[in-house]
C-alpha positions in Angstrom: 83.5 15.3 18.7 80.8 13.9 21.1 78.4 11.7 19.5 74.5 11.6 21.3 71.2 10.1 21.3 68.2 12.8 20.8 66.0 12.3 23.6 62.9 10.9 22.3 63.9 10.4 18.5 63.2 7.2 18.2 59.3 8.3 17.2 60.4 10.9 15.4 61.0 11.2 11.5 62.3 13.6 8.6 64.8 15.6 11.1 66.2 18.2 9.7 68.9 20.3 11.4 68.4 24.0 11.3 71.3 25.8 9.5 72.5 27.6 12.5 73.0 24.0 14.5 70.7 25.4 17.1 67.4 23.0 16.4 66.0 19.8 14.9 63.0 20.0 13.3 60.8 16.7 12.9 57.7 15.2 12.7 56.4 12.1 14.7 55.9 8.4 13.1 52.3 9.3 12.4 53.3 12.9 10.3 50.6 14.3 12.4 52.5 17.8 13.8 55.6 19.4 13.5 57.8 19.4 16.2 61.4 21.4 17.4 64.2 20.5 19.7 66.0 23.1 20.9 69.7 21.5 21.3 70.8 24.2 23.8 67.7 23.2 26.2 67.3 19.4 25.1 63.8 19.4 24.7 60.8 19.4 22.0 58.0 21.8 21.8 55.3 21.3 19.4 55.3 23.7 16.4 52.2 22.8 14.4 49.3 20.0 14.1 49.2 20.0 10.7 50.3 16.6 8.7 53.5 17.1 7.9 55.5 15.6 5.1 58.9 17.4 3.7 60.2 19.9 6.3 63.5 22.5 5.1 64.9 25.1 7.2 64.8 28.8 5.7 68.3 29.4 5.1 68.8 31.8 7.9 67.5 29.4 10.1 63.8 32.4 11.0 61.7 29.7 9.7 61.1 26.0 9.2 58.8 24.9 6.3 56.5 22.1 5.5 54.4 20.1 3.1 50.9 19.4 4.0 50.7 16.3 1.3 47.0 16.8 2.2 44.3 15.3 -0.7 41.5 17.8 1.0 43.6 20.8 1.0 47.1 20.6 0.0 49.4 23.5 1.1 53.1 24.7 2.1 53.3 26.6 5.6 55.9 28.1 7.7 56.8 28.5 11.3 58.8 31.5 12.4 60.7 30.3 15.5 61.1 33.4 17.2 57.1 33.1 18.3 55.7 30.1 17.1 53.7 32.0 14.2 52.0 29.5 11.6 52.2 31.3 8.2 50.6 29.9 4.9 53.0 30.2 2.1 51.1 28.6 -1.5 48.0 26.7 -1.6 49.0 23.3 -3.5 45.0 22.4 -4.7 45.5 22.3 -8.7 49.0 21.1 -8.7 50.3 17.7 -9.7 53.5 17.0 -8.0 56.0 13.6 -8.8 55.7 11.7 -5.4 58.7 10.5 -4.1 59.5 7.2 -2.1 58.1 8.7 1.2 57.1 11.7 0.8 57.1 15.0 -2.0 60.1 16.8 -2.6 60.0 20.5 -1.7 62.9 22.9 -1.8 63.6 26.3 -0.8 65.2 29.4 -2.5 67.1 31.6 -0.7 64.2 34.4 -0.8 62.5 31.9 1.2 60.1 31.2 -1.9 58.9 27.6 -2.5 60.3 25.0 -5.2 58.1 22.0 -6.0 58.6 19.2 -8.7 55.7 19.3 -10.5 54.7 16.3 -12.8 53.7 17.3 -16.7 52.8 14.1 -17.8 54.5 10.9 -18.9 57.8 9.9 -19.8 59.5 9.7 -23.1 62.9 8.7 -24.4 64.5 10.5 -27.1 67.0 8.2 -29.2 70.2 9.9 -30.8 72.4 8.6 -33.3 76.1 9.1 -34.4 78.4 7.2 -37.0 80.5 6.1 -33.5 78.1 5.4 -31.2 74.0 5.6 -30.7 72.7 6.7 -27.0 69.5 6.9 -25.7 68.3 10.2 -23.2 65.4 10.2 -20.8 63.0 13.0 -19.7 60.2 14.6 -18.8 57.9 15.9 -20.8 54.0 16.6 -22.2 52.8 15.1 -25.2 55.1 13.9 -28.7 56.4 11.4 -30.3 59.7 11.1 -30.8 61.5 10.7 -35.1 65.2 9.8 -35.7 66.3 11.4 -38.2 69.8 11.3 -39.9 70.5 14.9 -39.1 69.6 14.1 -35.5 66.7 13.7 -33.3 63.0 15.6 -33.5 59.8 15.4 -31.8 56.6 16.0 -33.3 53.7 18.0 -31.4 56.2 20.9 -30.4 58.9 22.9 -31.1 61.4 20.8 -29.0 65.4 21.2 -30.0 67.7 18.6 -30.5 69.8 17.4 -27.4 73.4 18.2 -27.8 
């Protein structure tokens, strides 16, 4: 295997190789664009001028995806690579998203449909106790307080079931 040095990579960041092997998408050190190199010519060509914060490849490798991360006007788009077409895919205005070191997290489904982590409101630990041993659980959720109980654990305010 030959190892290389992508021309002009160095100002690049959140490469992402296409699943076919055939390009790198990226953005620059300022998120402002999104950007292709085609590893068969060796060069980069300019995809969008959008900001640009998580970029995934579709999974046949058609499109390349990104975040926005705007506060004005928050949105996923798409670039099909064939022609350079800019699609809009969901309008991100009323959602709350968890905000990862960097940047948000963004998947994508086979179907080519959007996943987002979307953040419900504060954390809460839920306590458990056994005759052996006593544990403690972590999650995500809305609004409750948590009661132990000797049967096990509940949560007041909903309908929550015990962990197993």
């Amino acid at each position: 295997m030959k190892i290389t040095t992508v021309p002009e990579s160095a100002t690049k960041v959140g490469a992402t190789l296409s699943p076919d092997g055939r390009y790198i998408a990226a953005a620059p050190q300022d998120r402002q664009g999104l950007m292709i190199f085609d590893i068969g010519a060796e060069k980069w060509c300019g995809l969008a001028k959008q900001n640009v914060s998580a970029i995934r490849w579709s999974f046949d490798s058609t499109y390349v995806y990104f975040d926005t991360e705007s506060n004005t006007n928050p949105a996923i788009y798409r670039v099909r690579i064939s022609d350079r077409k800019l699609e809009s895919v969901a309008s991100l205005k009323n959602l709350r998203r968890v905000i990862l070191p960097f940047w948000a997290w963004m998947g994508i489904t086979p179907d080519g449909s959007p996943l987002l982590m979307r953040d419900i409101g504060s954390q809460e630990v839920y306590a458990s106790a056994s005759k052996s041993r006593s544990y403690v659980e972590s999650g995500i959720s809305g609004v409750g307080r948590c009661h132990l109980r000797s049967a096990g654990l509940t949560k007041s305010g909903d309908n929550a079931q015990n962990p197993q």
